[in-house]
C-alpha positions, 0 to 999 in steps of 0.5 A: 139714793135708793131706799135701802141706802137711805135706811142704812144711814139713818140708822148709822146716825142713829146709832152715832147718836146712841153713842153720842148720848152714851147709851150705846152701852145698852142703858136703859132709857125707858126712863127718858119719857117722863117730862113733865106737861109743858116742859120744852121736852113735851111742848113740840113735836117739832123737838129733837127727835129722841133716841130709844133702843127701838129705834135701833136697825134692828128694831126696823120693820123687815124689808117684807113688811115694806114691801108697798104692796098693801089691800086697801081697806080698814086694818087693826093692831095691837102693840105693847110697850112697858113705861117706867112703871113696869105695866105693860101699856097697850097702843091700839091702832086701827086705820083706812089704808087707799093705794097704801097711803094712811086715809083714816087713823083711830089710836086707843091707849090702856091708859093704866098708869097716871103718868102713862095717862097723860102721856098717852092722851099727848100722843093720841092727839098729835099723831093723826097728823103725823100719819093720816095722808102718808104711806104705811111704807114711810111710817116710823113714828117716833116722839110726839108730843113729849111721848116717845115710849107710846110711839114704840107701842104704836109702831109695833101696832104698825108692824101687825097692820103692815104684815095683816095688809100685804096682798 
């Protein structure tokens, strides 16, 4: 199976779950993030993987941007997400790419709201092995630690790597 089909039944899936959970209807699921520390939702990583509307096909980094041919070297970016608090949180993300696969990762989070805080310092601390030692292609992070909103500010970050880094 190439990997354009194997996208397009991930995100069928992804939408079945969507229907599944009855967020089809275009529920707003910023909400789904505040779990409180040590909850089973925000004890594994390992957990079910949550479902948001960035995780949606068309939220899916273009086929350009996948494109696998990436200049080694150390690239920086910058993405948003807004939290239930209605602050806009930015995920900073600067990273070591070698022959396109993720060498050294270093996250940064604004940090601006208590809840957001807590969430954001869950994430920062296991994303490293999510990332580090994988393609750039591959990355699509979605929930670590409890915190799935940080991840959608953290793949937007991404996105501005992958389109800064194509040769």
């Amino acid at each position: 199976m190439n990997r354009a089909s194997k996208s397009l039944l991930c995100a069928a899936a992804g939408l079945s779950l969507l229907s599944a959970a009855g967020c089809a209807s275009g529920e707003d699921t910023a909400t789904a993030d505040p779990a409180p520390a040590g909850s089973p939702a925000s004890s594994s990583a390992a957990s079910a993987p949550e479902t948001s509307p960035a995780a949606a096909p068309d939220a899916a980094p273009d086929a350009a941007a996948g494109s696998g041919s990436y200049a080694d070297g150390e690239y920086t970016g910058t993405g948003s997400y807004i939290p239930p608090s209605g602050t806009s949180e930015d995920v900073d993300v600067t990273l070591r790419l070698e022959n396109g696969v993720v060498a050294e990762l270093d996250v940064e989070t604004s940090q601006k709201n208590p809840t957001s805080k807590q969430y954001q310092r869950e994430f920062t601390s296991g994303v490293k092995e999510q990332v580090v030692g994988k393609s750039l292609d591959e990355l699509d992070v979605d929930k670590v630690a409890g915190s799935s909103l940080t991840s959608q500010g953290f793949n937007r970050a991404l996105d501005a790597i992958r389109s800064e880094a194509t040769s």
